[in-house]
N, C-alpha and C positions, 0 to 999 in steps of 0.2 A: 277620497278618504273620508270616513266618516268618524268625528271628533267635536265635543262639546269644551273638553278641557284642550287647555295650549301645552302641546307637549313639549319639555323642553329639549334645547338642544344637546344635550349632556346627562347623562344620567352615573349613579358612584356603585360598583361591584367590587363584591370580592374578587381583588385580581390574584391570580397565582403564576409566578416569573421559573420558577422552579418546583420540583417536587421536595427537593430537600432543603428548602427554604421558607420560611414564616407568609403569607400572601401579607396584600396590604389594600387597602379598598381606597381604591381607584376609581377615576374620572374618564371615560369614556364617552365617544361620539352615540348618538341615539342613532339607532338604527332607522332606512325608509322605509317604511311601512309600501309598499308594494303588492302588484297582484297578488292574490294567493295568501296572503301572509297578514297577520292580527300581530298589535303591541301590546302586552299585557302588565298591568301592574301588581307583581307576585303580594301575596300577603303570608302565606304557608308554605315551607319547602322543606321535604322529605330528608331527614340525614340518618341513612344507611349507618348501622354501628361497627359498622368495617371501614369509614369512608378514612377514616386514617389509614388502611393500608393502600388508598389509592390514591389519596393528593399530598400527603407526608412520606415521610421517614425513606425517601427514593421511590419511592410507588411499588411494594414489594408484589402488588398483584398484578401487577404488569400490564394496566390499564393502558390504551391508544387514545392519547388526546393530543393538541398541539400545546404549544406557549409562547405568548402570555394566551392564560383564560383566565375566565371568569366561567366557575363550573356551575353545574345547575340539575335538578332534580326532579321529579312531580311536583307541579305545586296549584295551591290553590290560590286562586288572583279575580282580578278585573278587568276587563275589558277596558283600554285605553285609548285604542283607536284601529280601527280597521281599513280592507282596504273597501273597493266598490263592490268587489262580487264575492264578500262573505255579508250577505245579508240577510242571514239567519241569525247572527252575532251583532249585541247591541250595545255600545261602550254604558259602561257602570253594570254589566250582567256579570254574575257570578258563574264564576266557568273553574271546570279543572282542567290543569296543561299537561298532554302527555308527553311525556318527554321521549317516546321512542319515533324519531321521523325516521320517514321512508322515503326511497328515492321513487321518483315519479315518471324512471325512463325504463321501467321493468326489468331492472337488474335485479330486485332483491335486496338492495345495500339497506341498511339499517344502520343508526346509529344512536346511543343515548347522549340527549343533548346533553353539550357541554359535558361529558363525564369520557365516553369510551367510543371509538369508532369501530372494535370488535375486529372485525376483518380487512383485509390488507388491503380491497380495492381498492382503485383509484378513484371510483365514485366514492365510497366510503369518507377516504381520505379526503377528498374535498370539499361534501358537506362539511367534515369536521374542523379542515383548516379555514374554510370562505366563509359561504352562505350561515354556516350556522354555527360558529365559532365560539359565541358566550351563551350561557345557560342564564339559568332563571335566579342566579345568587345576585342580584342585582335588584338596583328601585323598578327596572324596567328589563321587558323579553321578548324578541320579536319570534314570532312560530310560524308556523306552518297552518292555515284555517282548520284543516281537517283536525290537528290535533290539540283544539279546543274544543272542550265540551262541554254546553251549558248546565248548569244546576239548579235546580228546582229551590229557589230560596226560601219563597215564603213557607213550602214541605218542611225542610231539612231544619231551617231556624228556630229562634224562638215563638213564630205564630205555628207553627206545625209539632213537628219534631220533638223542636227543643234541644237542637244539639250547637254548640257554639263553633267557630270557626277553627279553633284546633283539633276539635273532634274529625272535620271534614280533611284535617290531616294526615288519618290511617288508611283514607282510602288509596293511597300510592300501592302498601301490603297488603289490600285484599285484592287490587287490580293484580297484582302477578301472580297471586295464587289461582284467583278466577279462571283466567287464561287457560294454565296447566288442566285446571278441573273440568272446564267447558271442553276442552282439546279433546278428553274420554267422554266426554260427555255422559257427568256423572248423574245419577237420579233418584227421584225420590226413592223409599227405601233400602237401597243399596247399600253395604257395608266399604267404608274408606277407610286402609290405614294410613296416617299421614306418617312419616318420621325423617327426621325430627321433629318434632312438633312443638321441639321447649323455644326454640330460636324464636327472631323477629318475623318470618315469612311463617315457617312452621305452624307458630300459633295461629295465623290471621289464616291460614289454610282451613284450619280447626273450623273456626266460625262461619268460613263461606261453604264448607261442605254442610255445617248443621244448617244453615242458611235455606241449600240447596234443595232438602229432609233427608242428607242421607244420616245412616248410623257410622258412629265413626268412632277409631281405634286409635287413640293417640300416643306415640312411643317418643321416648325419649330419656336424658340420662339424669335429669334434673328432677325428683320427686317433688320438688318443694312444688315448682313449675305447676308439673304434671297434676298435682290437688288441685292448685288456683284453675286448670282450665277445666277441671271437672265438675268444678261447684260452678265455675262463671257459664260454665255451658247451661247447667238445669237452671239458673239463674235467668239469663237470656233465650233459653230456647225452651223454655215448657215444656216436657214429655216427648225431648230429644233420647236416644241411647248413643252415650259415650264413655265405652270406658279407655284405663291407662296403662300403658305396658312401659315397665321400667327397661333399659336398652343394656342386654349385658353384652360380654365378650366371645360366649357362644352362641355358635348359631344354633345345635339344636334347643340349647335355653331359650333363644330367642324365637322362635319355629314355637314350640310346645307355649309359652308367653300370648303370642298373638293370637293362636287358634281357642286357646281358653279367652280372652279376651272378644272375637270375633264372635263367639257361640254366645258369650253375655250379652251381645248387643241385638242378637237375634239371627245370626248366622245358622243355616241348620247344619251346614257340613263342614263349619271349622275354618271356612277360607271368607276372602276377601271377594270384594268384585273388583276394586281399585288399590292400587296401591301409590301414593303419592310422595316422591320423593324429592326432597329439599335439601340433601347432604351439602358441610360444608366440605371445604378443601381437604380439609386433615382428618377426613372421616369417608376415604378412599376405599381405602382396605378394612374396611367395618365391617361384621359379620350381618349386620340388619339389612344392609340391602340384599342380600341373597337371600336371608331369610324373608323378609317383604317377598321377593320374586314367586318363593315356593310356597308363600299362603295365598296365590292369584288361584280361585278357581278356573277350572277349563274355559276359553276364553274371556279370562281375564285381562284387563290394561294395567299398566303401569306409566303413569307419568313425572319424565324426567323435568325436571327442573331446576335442581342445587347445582354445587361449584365442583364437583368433583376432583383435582386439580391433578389425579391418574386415572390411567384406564381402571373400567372396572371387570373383574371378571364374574362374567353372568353364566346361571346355569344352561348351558345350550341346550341339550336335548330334553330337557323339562320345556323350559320355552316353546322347544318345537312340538312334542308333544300335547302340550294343553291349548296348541291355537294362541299363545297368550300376546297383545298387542304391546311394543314399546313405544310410546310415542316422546316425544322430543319436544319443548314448548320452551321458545323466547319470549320471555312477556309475555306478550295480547293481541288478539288483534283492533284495529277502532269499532269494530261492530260489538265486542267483547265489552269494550271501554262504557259503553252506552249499556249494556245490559246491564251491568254492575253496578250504576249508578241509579238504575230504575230499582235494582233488588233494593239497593239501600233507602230509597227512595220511599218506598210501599212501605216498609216498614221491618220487613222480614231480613234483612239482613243489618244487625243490630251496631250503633258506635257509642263510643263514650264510656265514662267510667260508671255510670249508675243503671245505662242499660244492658251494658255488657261486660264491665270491667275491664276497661279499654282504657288505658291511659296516658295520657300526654307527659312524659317525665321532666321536660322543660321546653320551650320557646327563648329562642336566643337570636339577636339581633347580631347584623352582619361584623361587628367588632368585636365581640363575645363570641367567635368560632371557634378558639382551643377550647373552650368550656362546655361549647356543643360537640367537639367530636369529639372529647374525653366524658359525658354524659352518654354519648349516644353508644359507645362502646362499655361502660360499664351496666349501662340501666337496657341497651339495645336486646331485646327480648320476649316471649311471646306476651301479650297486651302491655308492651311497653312503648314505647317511640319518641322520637325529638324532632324537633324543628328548627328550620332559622327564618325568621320576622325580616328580611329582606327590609322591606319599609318599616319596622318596627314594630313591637310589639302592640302598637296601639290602633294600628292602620287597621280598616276594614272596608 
């Protein structure tokens, strides 16, 4: 094991005994840092503006975790101590932690650390009950090597960049939209429609498509939104085309909306090449994704990615006839992880409030969590986001 500081034997998480009960931050054993596996010292961690409906009020979204936990997210941290054969990782290196591990006996199992074990396996289920049981809402986090990945500090900070360490806190929302967009593999001048596009994903979708150079079409039901990302686009992206399509009730409003929109951005025949889809739960039965479907030109992709929480019903034989691809994308893969951070890295994919209008709406330490999931749900929205300071808000 490689360590310069003495790790102690104890470290204090937010524990959660219940869903329908308050957590309380708790004293737990430190994990052995073993083969394979890095401890990290969280400094940034991601909170979802939904994460009340998954560790409160009964868990109404029906999230698979065990209890007790100590839940955990993406986060950005430090290397605390490794083991011998991660030695590309060097304690006190600035790393981001992905929180999606994989099982390593080629099942397929996935699980978000500390938060959801998704599927019913019994590999599944026992990453989520054993090996990897608490998340990164803690002073300390033991991973997986593979799903650490280092960052370019002196780039990204104030000798480069110039962005500060809550800025390096949105990179959670641009890793899963990346994912979706890589999946189609989407490209320079190509027309994207994202929608929704006003949400927390939605919007970071916005920026990694113009990121990408494609042109992009951004729908959604929030006009006030839908301005801010139009001015933060020409703002951050020089001589991007992006225009807004406000999301009505009909579809062919909706249909006749994006093809005027698609043709402003330099579309010659009214359609899309991509269409990128972030629906939430209760936006099922929406007219916009069939309409999205029917502005895919002739082999056109669509990439799924939102909550759906029904079937949806798609137009079949349009599908069949235009060739048009569905693909289906879980988060990222780690080869994605890494490209992401180089986009952001070079420059070309912009964070913060003053190069992007990307903004940090609060950092909240592990005791102040109702005030981070009651921020994260009212302010949780496209260049909006929250955090929780794990080691506190002063830690770096």
């Amino acid at each position: 094991m490689s360590t310069t500081t003495p790790i102690p034997s104890t470290y204090r998480g937010l524990l959660f005994t219940s869903s329908s009960e308050p957590p309380t931050i708790s004293t737990v054993d430190t994990p052995v840092v073993s083969a394979g596996t890095v401890l990290v010292r969280p400094l940034r961690s991601a909170v979802v503006q939904y994460i009340s409906q998954i560790l409160t009020g009964g868990n109404p979204r029906g999230y698979r975790y065990p209890l007790p936990l100590i839940p955990g997210s993406a986060t950005i941290g430090r290397v605390l101590a490794t083991a011998a054969d991660a030695i590309n990782l060097k304690v006190g290196q600035l790393v981001f932690v992905d929180p999606v591990l994989r099982a390593r006996d080629g099942s397929g199992a996935r699980i978000l650390h500390g938060m959801n074990s998704f599927d019913p396996s019994e590999t599944a289920k026992s990453m989520m009950e054993n090996e990897w049981r608490n998340g990164s809402w803690g002073e300390l986090v033991r991973v997986p090597v593979e799903n650490v990945h280092p960052l370019d500090e002196t780039r990204l900070l104030a000798g480069g960049l110039g962005y500060g360490i809550d800025d390096l806190g949105f990179l959670s929302a641009l890793m899963v939209t990346f994912g979706g967009l890589r999946d189609v593999d989407v490209r320079p001048g190509e027309t994207v429609l994202v929608a929704p596009a006003t949400g927390y994903f939605g919007g970071a979708a916005v920026h990694v498509a113009l990121a990408l150079g494609a042109n992009v079409v951004a729908m959604g039901r929030n006009e006030t939104i839908l301005g801010e990302l139009k001015s933060l686009a020409e703002k951050a992206y020089p001589g991007s085309r992006l225009a807004v399509v406000k999301m009505e009730a009909d579809l062919a409003a909706n249909q006749a909306a994006i093809e005027a929109a698609a043709t402003s951005v330099g579309s010659s025949t009214g359609n899309v090449d991509v269409y990128f889809d972030i629906s939430p739960p209760n936006l099922s039965s929406s007219s916009h994704i069939k309409a999205g479907v029917l502005s895919l030109r002739p082999g056109g992709r669509m990439s799924l990615m939102g909550g759906a929480a029904r079937d949806v019903a798609f137009p079949y034989v349009q599908i069949m006839l235009r060739n048009l691809r569905l693909q289906g994308t879980f988060m990222y893969t780690p080869q994605q992880v890494d490209e992401l951070i180089k986009l952001v890295e070079s420059g070309r994919l912009k964070l913060g409030k003053d190069a992007a209008g990307i903004e940090c709406a609060g950092v909240f330490e592990l005791q102040d969590w109702e005030n981070a999931f009651r921020v994260a749900a009212q302010e949780g929205r496209a260049g909006r986001y929250v955090l929780l300071a794990p080691n506190g808000r002063d830690a770096s």
